[in-house]
C-alpha positions as CSV (number, residue, x, y, z in Angstrom):
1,X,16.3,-51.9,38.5
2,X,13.2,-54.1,38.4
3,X,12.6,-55.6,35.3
4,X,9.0,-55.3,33.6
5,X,7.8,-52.2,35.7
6,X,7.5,-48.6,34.9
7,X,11.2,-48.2,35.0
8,X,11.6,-50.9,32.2
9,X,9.5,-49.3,29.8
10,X,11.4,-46.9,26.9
11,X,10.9,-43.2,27.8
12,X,8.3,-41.6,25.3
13,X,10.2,-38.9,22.7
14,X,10.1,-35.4,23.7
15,X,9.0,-36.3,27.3
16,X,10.4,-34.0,29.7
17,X,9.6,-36.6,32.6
18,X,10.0,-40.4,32.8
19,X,6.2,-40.8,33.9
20,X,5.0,-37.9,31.4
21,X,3.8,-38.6,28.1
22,X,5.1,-36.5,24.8
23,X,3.1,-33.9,24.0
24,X,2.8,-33.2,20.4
25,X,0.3,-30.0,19.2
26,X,-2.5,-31.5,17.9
27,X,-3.8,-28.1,15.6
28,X,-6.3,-30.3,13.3
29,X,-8.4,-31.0,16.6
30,X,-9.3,-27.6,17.5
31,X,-12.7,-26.2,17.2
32,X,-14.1,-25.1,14.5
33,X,-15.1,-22.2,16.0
34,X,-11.9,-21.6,17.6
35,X,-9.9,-21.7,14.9
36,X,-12.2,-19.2,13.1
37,X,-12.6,-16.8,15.7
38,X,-8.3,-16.9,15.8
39,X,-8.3,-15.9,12.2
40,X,-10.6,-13.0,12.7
41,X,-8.6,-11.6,15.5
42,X,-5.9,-12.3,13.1
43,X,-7.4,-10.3,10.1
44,X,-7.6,-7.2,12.3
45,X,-3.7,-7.4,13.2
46,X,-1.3,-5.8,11.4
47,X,-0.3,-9.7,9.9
48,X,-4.1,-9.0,8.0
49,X,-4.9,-11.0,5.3
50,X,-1.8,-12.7,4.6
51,X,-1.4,-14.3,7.5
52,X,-5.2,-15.4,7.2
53,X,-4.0,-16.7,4.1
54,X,-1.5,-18.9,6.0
55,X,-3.5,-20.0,8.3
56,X,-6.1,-22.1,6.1
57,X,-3.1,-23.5,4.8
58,X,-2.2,-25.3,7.8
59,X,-4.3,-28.2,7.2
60,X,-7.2,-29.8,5.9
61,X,-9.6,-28.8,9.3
62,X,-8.3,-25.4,9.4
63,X,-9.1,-24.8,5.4
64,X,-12.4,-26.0,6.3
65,X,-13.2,-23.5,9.3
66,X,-11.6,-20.7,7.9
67,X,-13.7,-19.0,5.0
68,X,-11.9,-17.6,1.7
69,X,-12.6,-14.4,1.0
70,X,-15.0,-14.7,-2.2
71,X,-13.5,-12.3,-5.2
72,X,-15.4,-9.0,-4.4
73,X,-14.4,-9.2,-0.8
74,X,-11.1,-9.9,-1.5
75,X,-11.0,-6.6,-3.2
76,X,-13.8,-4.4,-1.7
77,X,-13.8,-5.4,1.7
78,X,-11.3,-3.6,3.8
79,X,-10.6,-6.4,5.9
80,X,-8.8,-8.6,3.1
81,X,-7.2,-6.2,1.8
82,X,-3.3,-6.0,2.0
83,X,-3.2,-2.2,2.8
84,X,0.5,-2.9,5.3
85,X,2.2,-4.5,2.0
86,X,4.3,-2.9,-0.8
87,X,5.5,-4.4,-4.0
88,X,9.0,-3.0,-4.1
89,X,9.3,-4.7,-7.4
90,X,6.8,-3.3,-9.8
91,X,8.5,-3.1,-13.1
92,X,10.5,-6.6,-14.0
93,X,13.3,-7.2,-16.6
94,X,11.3,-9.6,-18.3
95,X,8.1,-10.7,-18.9
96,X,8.1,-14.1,-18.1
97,X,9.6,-13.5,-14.8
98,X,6.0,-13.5,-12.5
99,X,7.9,-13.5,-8.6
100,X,7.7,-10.1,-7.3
101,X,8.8,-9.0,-3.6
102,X,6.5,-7.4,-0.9
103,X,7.3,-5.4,2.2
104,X,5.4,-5.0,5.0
105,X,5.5,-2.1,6.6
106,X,4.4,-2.4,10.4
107,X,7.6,-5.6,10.5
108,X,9.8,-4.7,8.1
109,X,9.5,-8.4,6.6
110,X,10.1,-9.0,2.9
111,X,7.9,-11.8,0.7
112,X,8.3,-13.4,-2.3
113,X,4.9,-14.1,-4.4
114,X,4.6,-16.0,-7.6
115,X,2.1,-14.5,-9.6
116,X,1.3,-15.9,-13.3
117,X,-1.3,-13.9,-13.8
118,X,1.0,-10.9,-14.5
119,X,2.2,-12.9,-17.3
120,X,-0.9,-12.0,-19.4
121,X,-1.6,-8.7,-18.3
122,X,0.0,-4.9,-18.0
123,X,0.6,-3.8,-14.6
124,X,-0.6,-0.2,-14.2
125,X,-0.2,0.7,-10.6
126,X,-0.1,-0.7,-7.2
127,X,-2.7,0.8,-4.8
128,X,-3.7,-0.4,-1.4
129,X,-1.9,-3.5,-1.7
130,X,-4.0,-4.3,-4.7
131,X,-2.7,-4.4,-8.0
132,X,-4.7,-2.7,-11.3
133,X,-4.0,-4.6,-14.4
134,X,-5.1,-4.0,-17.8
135,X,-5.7,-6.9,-20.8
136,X,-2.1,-6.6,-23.0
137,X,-4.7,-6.8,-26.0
138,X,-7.3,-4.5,-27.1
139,X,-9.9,-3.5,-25.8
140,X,-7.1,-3.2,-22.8
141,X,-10.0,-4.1,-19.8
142,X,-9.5,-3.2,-16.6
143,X,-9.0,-5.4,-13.7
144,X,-7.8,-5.3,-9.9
145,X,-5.9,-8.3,-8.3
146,X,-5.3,-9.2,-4.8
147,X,-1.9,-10.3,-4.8
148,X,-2.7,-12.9,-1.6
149,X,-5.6,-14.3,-2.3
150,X,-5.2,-14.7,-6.1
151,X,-8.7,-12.9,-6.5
152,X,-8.8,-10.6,-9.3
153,X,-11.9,-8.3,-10.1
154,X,-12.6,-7.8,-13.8
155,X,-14.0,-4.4,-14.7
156,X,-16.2,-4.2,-18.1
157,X,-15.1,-1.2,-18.9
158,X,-11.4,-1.0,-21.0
159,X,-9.2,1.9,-20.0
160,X,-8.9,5.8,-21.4
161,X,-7.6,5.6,-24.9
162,X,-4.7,7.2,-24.3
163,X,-3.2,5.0,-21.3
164,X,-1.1,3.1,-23.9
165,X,0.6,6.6,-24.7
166,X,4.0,5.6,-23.2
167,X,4.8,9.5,-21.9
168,X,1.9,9.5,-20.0
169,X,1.9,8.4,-16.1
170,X,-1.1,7.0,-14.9
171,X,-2.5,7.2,-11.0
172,X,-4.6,4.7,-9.5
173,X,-6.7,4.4,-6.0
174,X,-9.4,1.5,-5.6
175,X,-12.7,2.1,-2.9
176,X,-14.1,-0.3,-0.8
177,X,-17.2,-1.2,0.9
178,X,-20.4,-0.5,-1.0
179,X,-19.1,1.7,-3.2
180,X,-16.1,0.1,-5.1
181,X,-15.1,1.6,-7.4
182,X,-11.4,2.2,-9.3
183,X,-9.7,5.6,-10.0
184,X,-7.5,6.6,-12.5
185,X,-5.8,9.9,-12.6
186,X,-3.6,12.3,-14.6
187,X,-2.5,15.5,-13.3
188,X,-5.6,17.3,-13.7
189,X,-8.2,14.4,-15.3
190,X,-10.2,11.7,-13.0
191,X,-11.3,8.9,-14.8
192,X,-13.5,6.0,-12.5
193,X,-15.8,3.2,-13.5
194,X,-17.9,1.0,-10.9
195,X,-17.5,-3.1,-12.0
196,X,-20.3,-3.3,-14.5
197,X,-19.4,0.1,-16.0
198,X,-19.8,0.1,-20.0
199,X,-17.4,3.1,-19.9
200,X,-15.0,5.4,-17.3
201,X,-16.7,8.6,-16.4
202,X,-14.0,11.4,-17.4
203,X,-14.2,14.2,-15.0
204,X,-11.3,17.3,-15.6
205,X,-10.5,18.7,-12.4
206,X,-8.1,21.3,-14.0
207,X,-11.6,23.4,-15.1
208,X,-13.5,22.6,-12.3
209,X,-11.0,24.1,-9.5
210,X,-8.3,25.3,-12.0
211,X,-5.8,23.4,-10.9
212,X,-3.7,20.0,-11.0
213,X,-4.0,17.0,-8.6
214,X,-1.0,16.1,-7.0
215,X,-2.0,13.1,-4.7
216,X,-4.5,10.6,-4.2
217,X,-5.3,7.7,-2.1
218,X,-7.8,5.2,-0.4
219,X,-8.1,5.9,2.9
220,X,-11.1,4.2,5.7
221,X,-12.5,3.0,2.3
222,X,-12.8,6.7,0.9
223,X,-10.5,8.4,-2.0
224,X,-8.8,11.7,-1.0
225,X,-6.6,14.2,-3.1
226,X,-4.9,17.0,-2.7
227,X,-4.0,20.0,-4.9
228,X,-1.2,21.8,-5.9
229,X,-2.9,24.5,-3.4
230,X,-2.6,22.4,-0.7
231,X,-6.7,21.8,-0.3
232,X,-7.7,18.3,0.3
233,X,-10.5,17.0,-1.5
234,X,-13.0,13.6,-0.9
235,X,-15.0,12.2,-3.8
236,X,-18.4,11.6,-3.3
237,X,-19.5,10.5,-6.3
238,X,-17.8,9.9,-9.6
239,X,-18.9,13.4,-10.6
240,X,-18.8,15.6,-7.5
241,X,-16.0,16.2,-4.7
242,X,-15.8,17.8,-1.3
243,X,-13.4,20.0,-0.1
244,X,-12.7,18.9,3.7
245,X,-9.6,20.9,4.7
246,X,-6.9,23.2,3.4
247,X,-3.1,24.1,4.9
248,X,-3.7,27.5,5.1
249,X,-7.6,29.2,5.3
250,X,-5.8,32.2,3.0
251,X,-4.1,30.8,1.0
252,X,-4.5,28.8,-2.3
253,X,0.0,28.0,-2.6
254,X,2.1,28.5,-5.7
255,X,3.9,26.4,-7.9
256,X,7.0,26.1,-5.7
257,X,4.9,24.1,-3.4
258,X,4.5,20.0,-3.4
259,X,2.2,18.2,-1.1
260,X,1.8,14.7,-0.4
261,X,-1.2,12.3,1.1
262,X,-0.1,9.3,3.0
263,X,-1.8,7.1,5.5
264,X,0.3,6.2,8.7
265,X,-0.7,4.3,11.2
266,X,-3.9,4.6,10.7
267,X,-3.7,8.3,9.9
268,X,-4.4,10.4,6.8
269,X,-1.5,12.9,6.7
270,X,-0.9,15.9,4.3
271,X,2.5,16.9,3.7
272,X,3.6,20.6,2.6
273,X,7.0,21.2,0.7
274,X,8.5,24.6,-0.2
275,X,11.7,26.3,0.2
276,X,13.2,23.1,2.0
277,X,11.0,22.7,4.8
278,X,8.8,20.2,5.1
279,X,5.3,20.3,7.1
280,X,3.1,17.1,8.4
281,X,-0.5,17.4,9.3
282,X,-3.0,15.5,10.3
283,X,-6.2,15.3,8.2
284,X,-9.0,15.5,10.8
285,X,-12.0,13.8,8.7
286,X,-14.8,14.2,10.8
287,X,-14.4,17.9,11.8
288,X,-12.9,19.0,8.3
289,X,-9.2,20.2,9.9
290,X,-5.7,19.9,9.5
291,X,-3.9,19.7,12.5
292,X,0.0,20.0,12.8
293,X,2.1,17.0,13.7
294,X,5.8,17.8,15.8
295,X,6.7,14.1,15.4
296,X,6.3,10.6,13.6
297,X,7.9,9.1,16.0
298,X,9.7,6.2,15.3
299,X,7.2,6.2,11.6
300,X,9.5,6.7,8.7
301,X,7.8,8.6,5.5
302,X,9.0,8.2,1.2
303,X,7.3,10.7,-0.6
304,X,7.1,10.1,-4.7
305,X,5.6,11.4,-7.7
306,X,4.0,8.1,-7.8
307,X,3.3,6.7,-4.4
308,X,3.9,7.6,-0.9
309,X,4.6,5.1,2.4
310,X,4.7,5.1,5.5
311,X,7.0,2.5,7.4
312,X,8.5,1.7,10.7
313,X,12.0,2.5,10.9
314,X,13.4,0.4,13.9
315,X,12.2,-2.5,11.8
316,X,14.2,-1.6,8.6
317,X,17.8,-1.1,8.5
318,X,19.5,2.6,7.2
319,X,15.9,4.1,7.5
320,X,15.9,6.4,10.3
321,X,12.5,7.5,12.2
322,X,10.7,10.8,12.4
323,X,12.3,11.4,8.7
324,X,10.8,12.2,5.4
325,X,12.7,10.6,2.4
326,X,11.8,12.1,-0.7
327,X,13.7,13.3,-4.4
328,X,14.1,17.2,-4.1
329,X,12.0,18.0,-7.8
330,X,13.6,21.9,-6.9
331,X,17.0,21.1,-6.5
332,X,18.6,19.3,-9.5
333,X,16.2,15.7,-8.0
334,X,18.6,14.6,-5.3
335,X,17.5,12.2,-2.8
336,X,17.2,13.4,0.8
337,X,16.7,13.0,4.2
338,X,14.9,15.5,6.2
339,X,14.9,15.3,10.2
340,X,11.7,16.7,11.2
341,X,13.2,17.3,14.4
342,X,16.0,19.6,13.6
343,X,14.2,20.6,10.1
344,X,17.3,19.6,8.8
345,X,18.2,18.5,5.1
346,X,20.5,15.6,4.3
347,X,21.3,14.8,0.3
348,X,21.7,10.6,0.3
349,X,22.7,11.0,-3.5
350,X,23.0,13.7,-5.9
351,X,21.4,13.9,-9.1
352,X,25.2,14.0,-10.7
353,X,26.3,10.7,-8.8
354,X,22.7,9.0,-9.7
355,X,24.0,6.1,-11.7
356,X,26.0,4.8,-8.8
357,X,23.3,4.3,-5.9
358,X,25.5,5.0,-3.1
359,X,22.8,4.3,-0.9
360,X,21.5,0.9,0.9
361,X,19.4,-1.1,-1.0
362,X,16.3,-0.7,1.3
363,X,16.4,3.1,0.5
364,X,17.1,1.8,-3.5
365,X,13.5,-0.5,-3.2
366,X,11.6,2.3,-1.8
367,X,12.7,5.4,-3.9
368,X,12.1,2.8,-6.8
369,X,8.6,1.8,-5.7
370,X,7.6,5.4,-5.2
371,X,9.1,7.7,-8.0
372,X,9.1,6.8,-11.4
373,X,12.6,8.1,-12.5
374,X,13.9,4.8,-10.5
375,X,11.9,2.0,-12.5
């Protein structure tokens, strides 16, 4: 070999070639603009705000290109919000103890966030991905955190008088856009206040259409509910509502029905219970319908008294797809499984064998997050 040429020089790390140099990413050199329009194709995947998050964290340049959502937007605008993630974890054995784990549903990937702030305040409710907190001293304020970009939204107004009343479960949905504004419900009582609100208009539903809520939700930016009837209602302003579909044009339901709002991939679904059969439709917004869905495909559902999700069951492990997962309130609260191919019924655990969990610990998070007898 001839000393002093090319062939006597060392070979470059990482080079795949003697006569090619290593090539090492160079991220901080990017474009501005490049880097900026990345994160906004970003923020409209499912990865949404938290990996928008992770991405000004890469380095100094990237922090710089990349805009943090100010507070309000971090809250009211859709885009930031963490509407895919679910905090499986929302009641903790102590109060020092500020970790709490996230899901995400579209990927099935759990996340571990420190959150101080949690240490000074009472966690109502999650909603949206957001979390509503309240001041643990009186006047008990409201307040509405994002859990990924720290942001929290303080409310003037301090909640009902009776939310400390420990028998009483409270219901919470937050709107976006223009109109933000955070709901609080009970049965058959809506409580909302906009940010600079001295007080929460009280509005009781139970005399206006005689009868209780039984779901609510943000959905598009809007808040639905449903009845015990099965009609589906949209509030328009604190004080009035809009009733956009029903299950049945003749029919108002009984008692021995449940029904359920849930978004799903990017749908707003109503649910129908009774007599162990379970029914899915679509809510058709813009032409005021309900339109009946065969399948979820590979969409997995957990219905709660609390909250209801919608996940994707190839990416989570014992949850099976086109299934509803919900605790039977009419038969003795055992834990099933319907198939809404075969309109079949499986019990996972019986009310009598409760204690013991025979179940996986995925179904264990999500029963947890979305019924209250599981906390």
């Amino acid at each position: 070999m001839e000393k002093g040429g090319e062939w006597g020089k060392p070979r470059p790390l990482g080079s795949t070639r003697f006569d090619e140099p290593s090539v090492i990413p160079d991220w901080p050199s990017l474009p501005p603009e490049l880097v900026q329009g990345i994160a906004n194709c970003v923020l409209s995947t499912t990865g949404g705000v938290d990996a928008y998050m992770d991405m000004r964290a890469v380095c100094p340049s990237w922090r710089s290109a990349i805009a943090k959502p100010s507070p309000l937007d971090a809250v009211a605008d859709l885009r930031f919000r963490p509407r895919h993630w679910v905090m499986v974890d929302l009641k903790s054995d102590s109060d020092d103890d500020d970790a709490r784990l996230f899901l995400h549903g579209p990927t099935g990937r759990f996340r571990q966030l420190r959150l101080p702030v949690l240490r000074h305040h009472i966690l109502v409710d999650a909603s949206d991905g957001l979390l509503v907190l309240a001041d643990r001293e009186p006047p008990h304020s409201a307040r509405v955190l994002n859990p990924f970009t720290g942001d929290i939204i303080h409310f003037a107004a301090q909640l009902p008088a009776s939310f400390m009343d420990t028998n009483t479960t409270w219901h919470t949905a937050v709107s976006g856009g223009s109109h933000f504004r955070l709901f609080l419900w009970r049965r058959g009582t809506l409580f909302s206040a906009a940010q600079s609100s001295d007080v929460f208009t009280e509005k009781d539903f139970k005399e206006d259409i005689g009868i209780y809520l039984m779901s609510m939700l943000s959905f598009q930016g809007n808040i639905y509910c449903v009845n015990e009837g099965g009609c589906v209602f949209k509030f328009v302003t604190p004080a009035e509502h809009l009733a956009i579909a029903k299950w049945s044009p003749d029919a108002e339901g009984d008692d021995s029905e449940l029904h359920y709002l849930v978004e799903s991939s990017g749908e707003l679904l109503l649910i129908r219970y009774v007599d162990q059969t379970m029914k899915v439709f679509r809510v058709n917004v813009e032409h005021k319908l309900l339109e009946e869905v065969e399948s979820l495909g590979r969409r997995a559902l957990f219905l709660g008294e609390e909250r209801c999700v919608s996940l994707d069951a190839d990416k989570l492990p014992s949850v099976d797809g086109d299934c509803i997962y919900m605790v039977d309130f009419l038969d003795e609260g055992d834990m099933c499984e319907y198939n809404l191919r075969g309109g079949m019924v499986n019990i996972i655990c019986g009310q009598e064998s409760i204690e013991d969990r025979p179940f996986s610990l995925v179904q264990q998070l999500l029963f947890r997050y979305c019924d209250f007898r599981f906390h």
